[in-house]
PDB file with one MODEL, atoms N, CA, C and O in Angstrom:
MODEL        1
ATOM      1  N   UNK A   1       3.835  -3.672  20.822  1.00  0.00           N
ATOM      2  CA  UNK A   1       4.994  -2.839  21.005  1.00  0.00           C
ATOM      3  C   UNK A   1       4.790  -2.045  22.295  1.00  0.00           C
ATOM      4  O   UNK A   1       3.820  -1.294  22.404  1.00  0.00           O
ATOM      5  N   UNK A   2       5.735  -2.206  23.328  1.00  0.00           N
ATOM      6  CA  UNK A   2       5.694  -0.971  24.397  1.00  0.00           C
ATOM      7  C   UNK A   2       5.487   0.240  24.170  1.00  0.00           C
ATOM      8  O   UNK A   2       5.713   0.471  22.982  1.00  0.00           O
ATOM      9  N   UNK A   3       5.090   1.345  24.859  1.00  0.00           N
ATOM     10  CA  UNK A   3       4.829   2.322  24.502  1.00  0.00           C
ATOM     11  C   UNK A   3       5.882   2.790  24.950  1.00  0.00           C
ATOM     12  O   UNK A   3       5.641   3.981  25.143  1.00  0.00           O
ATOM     13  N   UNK A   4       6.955   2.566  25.248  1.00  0.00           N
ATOM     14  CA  UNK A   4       8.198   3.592  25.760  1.00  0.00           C
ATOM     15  C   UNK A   4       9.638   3.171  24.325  1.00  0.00           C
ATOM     16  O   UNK A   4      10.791   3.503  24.049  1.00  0.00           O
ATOM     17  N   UNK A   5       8.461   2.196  23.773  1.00  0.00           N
ATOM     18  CA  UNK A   5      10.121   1.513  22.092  1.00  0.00           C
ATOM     19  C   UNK A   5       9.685   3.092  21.629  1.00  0.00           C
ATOM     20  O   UNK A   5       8.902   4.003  21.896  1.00  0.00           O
ATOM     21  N   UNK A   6      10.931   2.659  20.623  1.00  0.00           N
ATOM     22  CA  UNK A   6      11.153   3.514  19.491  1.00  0.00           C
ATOM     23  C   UNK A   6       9.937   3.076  18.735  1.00  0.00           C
ATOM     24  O   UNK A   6       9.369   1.984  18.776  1.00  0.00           O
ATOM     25  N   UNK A   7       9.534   4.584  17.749  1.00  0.00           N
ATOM     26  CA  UNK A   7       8.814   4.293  16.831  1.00  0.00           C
ATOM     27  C   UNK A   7       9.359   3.524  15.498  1.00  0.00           C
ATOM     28  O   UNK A   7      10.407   3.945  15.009  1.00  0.00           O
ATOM     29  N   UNK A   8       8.658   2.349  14.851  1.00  0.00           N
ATOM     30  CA  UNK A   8       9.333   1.563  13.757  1.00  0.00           C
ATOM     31  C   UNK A   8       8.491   2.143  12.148  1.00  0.00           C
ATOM     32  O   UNK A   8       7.358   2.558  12.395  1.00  0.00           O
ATOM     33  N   UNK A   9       8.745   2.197  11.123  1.00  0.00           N
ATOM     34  CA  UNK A   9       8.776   2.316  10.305  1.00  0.00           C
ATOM     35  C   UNK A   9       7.661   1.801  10.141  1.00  0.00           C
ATOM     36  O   UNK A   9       7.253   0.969  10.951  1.00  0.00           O
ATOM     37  N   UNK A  10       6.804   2.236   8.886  1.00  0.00           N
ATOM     38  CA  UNK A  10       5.352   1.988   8.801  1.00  0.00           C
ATOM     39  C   UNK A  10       5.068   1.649   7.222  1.00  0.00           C
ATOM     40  O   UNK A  10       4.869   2.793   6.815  1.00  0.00           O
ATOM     41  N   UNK A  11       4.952   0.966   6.300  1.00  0.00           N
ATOM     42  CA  UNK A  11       4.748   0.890   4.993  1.00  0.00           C
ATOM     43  C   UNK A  11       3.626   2.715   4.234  1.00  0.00           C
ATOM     44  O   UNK A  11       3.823   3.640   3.445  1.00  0.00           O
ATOM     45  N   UNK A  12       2.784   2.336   4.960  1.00  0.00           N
ATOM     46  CA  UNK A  12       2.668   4.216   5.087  1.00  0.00           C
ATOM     47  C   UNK A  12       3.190   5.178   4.500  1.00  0.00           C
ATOM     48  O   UNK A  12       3.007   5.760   3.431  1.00  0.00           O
ATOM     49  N   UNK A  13       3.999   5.282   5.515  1.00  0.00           N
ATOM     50  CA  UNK A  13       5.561   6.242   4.904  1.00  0.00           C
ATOM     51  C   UNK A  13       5.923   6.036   3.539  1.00  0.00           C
ATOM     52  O   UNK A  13       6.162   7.100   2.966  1.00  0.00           O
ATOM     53  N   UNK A  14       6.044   4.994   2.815  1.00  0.00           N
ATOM     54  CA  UNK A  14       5.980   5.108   1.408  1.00  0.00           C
ATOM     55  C   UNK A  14       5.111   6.074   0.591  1.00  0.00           C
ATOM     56  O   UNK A  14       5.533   6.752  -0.346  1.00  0.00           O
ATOM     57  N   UNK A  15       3.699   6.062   1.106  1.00  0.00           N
ATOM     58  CA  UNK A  15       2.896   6.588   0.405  1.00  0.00           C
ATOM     59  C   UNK A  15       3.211   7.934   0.418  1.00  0.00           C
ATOM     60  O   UNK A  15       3.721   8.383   1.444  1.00  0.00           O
ATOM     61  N   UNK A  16       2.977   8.773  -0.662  1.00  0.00           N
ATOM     62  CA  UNK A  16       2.968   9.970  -1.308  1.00  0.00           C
ATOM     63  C   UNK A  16       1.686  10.553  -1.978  1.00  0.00           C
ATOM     64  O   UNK A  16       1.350  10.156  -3.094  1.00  0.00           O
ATOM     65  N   UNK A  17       1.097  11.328  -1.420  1.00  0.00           N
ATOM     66  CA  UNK A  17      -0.113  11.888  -1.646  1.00  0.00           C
ATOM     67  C   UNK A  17       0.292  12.730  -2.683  1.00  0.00           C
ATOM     68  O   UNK A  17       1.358  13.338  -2.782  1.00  0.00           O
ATOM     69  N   UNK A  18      -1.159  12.697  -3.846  1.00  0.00           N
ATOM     70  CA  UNK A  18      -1.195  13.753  -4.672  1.00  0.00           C
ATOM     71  C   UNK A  18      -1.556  12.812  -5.871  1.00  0.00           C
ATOM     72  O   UNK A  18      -1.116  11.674  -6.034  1.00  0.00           O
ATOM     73  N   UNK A  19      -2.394  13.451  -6.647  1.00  0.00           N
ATOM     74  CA  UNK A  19      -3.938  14.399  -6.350  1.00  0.00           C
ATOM     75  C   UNK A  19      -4.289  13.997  -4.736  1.00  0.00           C
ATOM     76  O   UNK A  19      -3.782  13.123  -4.034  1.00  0.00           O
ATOM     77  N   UNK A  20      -5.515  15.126  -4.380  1.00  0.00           N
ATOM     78  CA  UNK A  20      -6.226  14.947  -3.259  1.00  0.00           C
ATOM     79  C   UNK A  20      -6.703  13.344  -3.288  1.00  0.00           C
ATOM     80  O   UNK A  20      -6.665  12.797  -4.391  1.00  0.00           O
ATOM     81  N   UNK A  21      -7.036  12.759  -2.429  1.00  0.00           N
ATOM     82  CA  UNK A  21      -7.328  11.501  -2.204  1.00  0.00           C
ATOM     83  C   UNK A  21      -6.816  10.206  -2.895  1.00  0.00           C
ATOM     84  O   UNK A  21      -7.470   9.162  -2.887  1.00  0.00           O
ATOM     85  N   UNK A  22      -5.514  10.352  -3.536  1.00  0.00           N
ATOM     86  CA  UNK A  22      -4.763   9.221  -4.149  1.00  0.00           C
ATOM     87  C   UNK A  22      -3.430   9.297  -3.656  1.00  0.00           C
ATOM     88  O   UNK A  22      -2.777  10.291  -3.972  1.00  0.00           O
ATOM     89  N   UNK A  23      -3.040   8.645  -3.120  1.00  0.00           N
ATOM     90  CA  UNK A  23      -1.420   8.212  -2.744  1.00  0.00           C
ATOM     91  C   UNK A  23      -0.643   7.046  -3.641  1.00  0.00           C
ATOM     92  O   UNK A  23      -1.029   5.906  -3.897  1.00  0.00           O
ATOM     93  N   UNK A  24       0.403   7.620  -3.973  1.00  0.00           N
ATOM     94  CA  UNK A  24       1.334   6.672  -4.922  1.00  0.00           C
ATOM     95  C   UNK A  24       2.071   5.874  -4.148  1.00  0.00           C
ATOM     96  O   UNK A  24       2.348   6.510  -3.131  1.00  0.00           O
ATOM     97  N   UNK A  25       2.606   4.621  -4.109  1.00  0.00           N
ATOM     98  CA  UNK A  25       3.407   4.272  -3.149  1.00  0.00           C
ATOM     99  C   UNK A  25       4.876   4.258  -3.926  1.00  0.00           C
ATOM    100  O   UNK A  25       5.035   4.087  -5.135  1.00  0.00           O
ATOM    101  N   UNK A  26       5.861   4.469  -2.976  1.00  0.00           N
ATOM    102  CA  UNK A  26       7.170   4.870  -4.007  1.00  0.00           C
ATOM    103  C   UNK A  26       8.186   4.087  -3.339  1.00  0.00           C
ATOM    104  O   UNK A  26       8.341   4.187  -2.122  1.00  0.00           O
ATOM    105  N   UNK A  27       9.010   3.180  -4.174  1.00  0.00           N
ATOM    106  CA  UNK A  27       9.938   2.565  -3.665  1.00  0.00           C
ATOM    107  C   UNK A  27      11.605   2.993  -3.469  1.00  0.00           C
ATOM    108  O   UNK A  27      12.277   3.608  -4.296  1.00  0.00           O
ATOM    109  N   UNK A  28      11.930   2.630  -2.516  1.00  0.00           N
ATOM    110  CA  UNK A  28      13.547   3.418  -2.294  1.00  0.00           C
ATOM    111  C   UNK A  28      14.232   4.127  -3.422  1.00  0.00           C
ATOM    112  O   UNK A  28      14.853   5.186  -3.512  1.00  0.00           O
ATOM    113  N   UNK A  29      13.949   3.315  -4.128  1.00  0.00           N
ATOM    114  CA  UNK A  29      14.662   3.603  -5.641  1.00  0.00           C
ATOM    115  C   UNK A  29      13.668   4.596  -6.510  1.00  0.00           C
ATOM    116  O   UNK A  29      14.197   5.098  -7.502  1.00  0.00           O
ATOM    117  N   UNK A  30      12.772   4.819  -6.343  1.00  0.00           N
ATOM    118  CA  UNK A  30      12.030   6.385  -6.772  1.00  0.00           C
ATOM    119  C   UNK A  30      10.800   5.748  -7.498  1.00  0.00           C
ATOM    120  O   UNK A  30       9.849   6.478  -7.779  1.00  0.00           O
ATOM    121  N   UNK A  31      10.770   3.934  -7.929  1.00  0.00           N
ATOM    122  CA  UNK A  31       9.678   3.635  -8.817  1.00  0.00           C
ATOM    123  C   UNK A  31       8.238   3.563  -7.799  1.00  0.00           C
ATOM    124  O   UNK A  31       8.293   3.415  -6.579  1.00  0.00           O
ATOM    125  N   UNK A  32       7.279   3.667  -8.399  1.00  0.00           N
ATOM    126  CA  UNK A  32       6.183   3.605  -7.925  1.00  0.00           C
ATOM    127  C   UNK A  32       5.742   2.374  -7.936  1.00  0.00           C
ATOM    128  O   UNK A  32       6.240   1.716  -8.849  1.00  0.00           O
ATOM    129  N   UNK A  33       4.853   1.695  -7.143  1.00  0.00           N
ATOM    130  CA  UNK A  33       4.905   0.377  -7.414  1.00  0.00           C
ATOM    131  C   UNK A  33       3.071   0.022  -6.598  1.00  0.00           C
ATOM    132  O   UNK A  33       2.591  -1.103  -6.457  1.00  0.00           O
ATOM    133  N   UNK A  34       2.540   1.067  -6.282  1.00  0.00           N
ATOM    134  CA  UNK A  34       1.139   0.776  -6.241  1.00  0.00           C
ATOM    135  C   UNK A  34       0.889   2.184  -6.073  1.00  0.00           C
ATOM    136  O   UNK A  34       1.726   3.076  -5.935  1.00  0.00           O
ATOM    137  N   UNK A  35      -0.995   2.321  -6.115  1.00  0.00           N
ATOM    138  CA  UNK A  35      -1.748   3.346  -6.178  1.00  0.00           C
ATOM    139  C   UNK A  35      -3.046   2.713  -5.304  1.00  0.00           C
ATOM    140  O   UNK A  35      -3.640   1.656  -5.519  1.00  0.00           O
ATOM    141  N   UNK A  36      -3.310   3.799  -4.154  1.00  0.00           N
ATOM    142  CA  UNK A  36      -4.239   4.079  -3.346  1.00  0.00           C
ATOM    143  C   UNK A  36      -4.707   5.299  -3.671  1.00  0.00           C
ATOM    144  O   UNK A  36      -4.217   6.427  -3.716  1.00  0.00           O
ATOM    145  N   UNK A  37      -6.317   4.576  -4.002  1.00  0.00           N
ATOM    146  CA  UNK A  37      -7.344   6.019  -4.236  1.00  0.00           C
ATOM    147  C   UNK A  37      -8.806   5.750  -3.403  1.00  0.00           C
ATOM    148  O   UNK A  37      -9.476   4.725  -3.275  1.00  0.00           O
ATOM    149  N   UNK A  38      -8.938   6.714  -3.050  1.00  0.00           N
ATOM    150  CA  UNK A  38      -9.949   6.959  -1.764  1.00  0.00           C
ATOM    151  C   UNK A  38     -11.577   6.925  -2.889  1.00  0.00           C
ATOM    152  O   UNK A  38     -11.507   7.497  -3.977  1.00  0.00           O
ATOM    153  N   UNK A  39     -12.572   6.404  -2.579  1.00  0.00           N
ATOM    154  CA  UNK A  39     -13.569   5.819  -3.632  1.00  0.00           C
ATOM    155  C   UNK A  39     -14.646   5.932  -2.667  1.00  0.00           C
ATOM    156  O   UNK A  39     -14.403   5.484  -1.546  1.00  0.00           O
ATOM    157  N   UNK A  40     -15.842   6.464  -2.887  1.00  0.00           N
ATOM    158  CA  UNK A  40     -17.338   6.392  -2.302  1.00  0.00           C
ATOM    159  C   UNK A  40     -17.729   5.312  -2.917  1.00  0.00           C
ATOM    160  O   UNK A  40     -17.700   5.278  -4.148  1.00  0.00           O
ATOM    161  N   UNK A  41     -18.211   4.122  -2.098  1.00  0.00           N
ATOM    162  CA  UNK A  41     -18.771   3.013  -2.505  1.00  0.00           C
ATOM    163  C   UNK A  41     -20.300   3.134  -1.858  1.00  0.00           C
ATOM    164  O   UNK A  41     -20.991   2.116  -1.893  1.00  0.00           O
ATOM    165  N   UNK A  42     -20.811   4.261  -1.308  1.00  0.00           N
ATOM    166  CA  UNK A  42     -22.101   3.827  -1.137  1.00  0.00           C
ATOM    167  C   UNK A  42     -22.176   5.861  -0.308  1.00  0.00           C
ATOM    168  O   UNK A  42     -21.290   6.662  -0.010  1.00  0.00           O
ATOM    169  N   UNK A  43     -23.750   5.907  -0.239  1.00  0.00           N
ATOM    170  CA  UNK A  43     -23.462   7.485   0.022  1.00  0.00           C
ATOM    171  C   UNK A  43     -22.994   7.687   1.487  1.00  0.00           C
ATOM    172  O   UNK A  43     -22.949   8.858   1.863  1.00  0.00           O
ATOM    173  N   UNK A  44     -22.756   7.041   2.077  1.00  0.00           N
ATOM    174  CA  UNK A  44     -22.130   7.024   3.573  1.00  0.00           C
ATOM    175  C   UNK A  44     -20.732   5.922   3.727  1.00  0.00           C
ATOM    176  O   UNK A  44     -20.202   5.582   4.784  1.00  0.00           O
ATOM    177  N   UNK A  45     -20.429   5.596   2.635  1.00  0.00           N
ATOM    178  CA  UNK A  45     -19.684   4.978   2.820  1.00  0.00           C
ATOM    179  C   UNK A  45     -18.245   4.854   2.026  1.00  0.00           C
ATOM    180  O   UNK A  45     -18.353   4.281   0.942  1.00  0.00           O
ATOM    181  N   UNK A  46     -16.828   5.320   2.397  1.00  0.00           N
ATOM    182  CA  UNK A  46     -15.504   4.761   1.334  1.00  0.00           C
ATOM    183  C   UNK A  46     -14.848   4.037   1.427  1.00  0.00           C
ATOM    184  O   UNK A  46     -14.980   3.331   2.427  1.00  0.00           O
ATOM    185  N   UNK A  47     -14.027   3.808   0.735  1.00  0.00           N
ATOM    186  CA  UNK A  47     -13.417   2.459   0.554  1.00  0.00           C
ATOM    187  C   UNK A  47     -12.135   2.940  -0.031  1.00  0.00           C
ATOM    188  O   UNK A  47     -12.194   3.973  -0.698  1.00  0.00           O
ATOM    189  N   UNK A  48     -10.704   2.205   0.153  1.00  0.00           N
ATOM    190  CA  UNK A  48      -9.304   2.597  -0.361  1.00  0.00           C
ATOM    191  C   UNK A  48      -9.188   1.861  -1.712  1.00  0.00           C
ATOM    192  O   UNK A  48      -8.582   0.789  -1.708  1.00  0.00           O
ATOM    193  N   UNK A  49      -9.607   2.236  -2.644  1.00  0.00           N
ATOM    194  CA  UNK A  49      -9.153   0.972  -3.774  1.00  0.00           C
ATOM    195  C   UNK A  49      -7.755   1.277  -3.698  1.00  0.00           C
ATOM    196  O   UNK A  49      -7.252   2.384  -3.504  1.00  0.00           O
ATOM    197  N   UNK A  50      -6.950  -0.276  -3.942  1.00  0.00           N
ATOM    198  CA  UNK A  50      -5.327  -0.460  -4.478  1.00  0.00           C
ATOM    199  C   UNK A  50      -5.353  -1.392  -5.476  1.00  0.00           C
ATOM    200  O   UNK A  50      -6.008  -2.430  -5.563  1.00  0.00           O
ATOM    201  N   UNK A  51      -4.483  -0.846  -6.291  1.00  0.00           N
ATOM    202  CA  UNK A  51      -4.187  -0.894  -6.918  1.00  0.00           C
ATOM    203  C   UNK A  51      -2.386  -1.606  -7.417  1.00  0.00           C
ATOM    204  O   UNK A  51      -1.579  -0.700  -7.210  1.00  0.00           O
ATOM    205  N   UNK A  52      -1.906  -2.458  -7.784  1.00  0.00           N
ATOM    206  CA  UNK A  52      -0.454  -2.798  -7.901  1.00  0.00           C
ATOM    207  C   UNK A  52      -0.089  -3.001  -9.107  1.00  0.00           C
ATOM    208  O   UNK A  52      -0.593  -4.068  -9.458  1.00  0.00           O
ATOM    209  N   UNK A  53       0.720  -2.400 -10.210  1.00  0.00           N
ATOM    210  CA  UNK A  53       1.454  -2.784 -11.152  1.00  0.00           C
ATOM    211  C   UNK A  53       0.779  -3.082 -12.246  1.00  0.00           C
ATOM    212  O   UNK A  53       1.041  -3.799 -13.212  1.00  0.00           O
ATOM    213  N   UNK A  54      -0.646  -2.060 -11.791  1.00  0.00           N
ATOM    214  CA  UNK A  54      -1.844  -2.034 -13.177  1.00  0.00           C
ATOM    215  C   UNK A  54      -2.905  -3.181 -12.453  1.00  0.00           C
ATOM    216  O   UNK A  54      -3.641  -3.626 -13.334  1.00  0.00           O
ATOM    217  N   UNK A  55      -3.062  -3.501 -11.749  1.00  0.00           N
ATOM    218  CA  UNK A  55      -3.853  -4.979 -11.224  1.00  0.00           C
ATOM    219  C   UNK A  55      -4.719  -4.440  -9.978  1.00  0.00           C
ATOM    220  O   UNK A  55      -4.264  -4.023  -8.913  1.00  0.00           O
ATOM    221  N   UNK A  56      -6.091  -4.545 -10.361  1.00  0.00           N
ATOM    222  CA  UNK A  56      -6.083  -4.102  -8.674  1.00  0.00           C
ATOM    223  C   UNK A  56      -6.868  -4.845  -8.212  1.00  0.00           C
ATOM    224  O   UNK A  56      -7.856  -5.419  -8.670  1.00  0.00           O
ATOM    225  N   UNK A  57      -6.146  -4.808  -6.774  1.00  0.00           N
ATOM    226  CA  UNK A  57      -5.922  -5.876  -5.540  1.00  0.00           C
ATOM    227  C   UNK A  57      -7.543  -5.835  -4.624  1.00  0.00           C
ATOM    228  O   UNK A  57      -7.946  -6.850  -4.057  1.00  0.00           O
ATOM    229  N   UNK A  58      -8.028  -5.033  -4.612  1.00  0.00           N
ATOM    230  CA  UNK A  58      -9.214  -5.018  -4.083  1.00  0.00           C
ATOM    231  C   UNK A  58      -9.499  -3.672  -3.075  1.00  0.00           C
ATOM    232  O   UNK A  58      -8.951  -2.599  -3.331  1.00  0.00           O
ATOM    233  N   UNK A  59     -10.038  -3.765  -2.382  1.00  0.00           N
ATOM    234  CA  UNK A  59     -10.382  -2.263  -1.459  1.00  0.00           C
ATOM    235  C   UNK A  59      -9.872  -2.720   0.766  1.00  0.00           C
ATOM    236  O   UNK A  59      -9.463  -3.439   1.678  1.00  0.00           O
ATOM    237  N   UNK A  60     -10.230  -1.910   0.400  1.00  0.00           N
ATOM    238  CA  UNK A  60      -9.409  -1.811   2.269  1.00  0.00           C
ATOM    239  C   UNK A  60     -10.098  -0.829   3.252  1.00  0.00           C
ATOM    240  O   UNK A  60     -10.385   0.305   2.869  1.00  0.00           O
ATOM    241  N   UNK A  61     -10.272  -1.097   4.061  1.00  0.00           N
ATOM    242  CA  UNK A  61     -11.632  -0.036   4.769  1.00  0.00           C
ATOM    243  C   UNK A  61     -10.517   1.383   5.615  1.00  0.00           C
ATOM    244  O   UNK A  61     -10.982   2.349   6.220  1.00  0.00           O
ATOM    245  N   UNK A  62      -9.264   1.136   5.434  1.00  0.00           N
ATOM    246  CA  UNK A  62      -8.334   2.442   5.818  1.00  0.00           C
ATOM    247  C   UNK A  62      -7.021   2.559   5.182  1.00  0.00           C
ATOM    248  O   UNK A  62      -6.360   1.589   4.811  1.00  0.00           O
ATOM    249  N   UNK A  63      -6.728   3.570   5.088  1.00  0.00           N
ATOM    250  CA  UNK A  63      -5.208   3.755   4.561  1.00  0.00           C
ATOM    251  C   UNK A  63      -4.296   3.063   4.611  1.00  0.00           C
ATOM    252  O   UNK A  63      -3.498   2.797   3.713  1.00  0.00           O
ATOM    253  N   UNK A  64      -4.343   2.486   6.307  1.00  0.00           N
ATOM    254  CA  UNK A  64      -3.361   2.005   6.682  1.00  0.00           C
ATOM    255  C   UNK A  64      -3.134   0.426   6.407  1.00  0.00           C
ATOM    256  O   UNK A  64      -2.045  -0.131   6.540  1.00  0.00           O
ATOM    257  N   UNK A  65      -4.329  -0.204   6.002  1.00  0.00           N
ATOM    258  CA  UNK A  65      -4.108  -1.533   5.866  1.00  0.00           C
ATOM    259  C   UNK A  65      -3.930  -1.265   4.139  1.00  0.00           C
ATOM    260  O   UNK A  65      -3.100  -2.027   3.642  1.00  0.00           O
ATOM    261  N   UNK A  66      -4.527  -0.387   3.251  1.00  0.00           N
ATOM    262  CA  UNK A  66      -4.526  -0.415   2.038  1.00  0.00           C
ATOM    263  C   UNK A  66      -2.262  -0.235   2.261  1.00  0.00           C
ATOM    264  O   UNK A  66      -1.696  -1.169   1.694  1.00  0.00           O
ATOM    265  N   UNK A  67      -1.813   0.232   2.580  1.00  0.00           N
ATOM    266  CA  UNK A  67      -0.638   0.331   2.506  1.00  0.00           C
ATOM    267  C   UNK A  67       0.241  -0.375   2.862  1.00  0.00           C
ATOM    268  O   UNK A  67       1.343  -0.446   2.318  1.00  0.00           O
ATOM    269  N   UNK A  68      -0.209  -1.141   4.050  1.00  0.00           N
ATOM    270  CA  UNK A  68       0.334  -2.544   4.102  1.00  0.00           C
ATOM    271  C   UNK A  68       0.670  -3.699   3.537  1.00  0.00           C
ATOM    272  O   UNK A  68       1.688  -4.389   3.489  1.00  0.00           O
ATOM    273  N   UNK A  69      -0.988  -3.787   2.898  1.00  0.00           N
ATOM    274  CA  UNK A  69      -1.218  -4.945   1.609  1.00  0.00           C
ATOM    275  C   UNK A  69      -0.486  -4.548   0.082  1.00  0.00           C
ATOM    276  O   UNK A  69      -0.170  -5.389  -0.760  1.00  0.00           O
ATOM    277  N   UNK A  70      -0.328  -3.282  -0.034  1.00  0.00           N
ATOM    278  CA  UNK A  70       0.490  -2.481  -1.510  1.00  0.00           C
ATOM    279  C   UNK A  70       1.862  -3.382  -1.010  1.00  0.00           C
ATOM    280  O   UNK A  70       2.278  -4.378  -1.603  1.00  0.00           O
ATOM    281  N   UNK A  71       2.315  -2.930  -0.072  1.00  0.00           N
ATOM    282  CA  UNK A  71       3.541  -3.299   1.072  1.00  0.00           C
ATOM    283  C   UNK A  71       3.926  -4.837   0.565  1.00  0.00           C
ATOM    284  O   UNK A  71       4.870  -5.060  -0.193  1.00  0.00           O
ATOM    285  N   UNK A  72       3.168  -5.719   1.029  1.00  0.00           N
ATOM    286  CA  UNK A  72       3.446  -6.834   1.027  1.00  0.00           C
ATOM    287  C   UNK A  72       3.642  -7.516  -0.174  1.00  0.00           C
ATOM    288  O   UNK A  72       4.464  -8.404  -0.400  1.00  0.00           O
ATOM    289  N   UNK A  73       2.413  -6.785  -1.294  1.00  0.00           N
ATOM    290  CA  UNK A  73       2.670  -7.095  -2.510  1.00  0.00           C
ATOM    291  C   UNK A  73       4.196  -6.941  -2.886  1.00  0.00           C
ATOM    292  O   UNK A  73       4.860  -7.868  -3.350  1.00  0.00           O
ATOM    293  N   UNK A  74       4.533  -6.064  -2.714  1.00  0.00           N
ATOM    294  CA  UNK A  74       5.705  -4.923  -3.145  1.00  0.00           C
ATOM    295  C   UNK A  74       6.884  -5.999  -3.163  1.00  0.00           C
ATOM    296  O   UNK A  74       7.552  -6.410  -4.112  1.00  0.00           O
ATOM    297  N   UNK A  75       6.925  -6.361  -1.638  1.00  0.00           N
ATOM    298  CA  UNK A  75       8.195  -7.510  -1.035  1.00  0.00           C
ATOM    299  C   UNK A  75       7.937  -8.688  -1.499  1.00  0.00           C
ATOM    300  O   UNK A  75       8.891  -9.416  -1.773  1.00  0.00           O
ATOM    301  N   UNK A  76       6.689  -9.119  -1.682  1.00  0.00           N
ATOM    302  CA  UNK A  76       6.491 -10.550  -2.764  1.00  0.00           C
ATOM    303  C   UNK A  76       7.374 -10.689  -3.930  1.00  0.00           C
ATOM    304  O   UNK A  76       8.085 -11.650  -4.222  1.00  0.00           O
ATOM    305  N   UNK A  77       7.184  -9.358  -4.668  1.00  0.00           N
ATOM    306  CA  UNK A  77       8.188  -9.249  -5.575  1.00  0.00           C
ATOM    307  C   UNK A  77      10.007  -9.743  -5.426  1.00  0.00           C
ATOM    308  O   UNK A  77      10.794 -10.215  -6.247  1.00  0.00           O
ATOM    309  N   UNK A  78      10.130  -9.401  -4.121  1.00  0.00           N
ATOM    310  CA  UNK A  78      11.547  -9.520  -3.926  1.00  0.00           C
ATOM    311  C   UNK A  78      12.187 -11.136  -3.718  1.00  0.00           C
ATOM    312  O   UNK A  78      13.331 -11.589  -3.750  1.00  0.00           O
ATOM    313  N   UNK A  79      10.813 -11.749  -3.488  1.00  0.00           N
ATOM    314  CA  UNK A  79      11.699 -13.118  -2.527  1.00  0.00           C
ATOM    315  C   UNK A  79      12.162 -13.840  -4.120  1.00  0.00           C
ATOM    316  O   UNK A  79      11.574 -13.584  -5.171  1.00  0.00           O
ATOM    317  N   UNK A  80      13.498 -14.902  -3.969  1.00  0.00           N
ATOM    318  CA  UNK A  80      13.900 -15.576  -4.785  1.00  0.00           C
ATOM    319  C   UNK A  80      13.293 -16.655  -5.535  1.00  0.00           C
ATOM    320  O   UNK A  80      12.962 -17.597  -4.816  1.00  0.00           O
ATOM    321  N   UNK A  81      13.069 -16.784  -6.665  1.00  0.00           N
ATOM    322  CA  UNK A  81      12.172 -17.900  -6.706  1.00  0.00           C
ATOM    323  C   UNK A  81      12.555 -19.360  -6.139  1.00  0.00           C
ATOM    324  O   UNK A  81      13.709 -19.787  -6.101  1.00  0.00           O
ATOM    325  N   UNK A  82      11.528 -19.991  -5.747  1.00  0.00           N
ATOM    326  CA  UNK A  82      11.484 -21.639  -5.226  1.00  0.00           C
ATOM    327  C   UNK A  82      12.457 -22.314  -6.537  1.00  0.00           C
ATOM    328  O   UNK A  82      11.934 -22.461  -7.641  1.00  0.00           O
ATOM    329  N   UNK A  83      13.682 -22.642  -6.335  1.00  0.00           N
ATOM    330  CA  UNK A  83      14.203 -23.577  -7.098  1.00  0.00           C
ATOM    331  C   UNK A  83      13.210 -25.317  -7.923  1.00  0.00           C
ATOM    332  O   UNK A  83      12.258 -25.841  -7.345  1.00  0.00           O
ATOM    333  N   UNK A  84      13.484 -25.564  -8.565  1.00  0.00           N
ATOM    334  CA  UNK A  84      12.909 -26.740  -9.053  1.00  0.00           C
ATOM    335  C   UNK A  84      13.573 -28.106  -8.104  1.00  0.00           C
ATOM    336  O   UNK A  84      14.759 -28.036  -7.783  1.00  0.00           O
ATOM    337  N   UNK A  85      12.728 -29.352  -7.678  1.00  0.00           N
ATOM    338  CA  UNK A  85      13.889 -30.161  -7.476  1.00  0.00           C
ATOM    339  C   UNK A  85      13.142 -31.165  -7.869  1.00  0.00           C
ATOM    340  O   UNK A  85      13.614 -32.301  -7.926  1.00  0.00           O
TER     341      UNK A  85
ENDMDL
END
């Protein structure tokens, strides 16, 4: 992206913090539809566990990709199913 575009929308922005170190992700329509929680996996080290629709998806080394991947899950949901032929 140029640095002179408009800024675009970020899956991010979904997320809603609260408690300290857990973000809910919230869909247009007000449902929640994943959970990012910030996790010490080693004494120098954290990790984003996510979480989707009770299932969780695995860990992410930053916010921003943990919110992406919630993200993508999210829109998986949406596509139509593959007809039979």
């Amino acid at each position: 992206m140029r640095s002179d575009s408009p800024p675009r929308w970020h899956p991010q922005l979904a997320a809603v913090e609260g408690p300290p170190a857990t973000w809910r992700m919230i869909a247009p329509d007000g449902r929640e539809y994943g959970l990012i929680e910030l996790r010490r996996v080693a004494p120098d080290a954290v990790r984003y566990r996510l979480t989707v629709n009770g299932h969780v998806l695995g860990y992410a080394s930053t916010l921003r990709l943990a919110a992406e991947r919630a993200h993508q899950s999210y829109l998986a949901t949406m596509r139509a199913p593959t007809p039979y032929r």
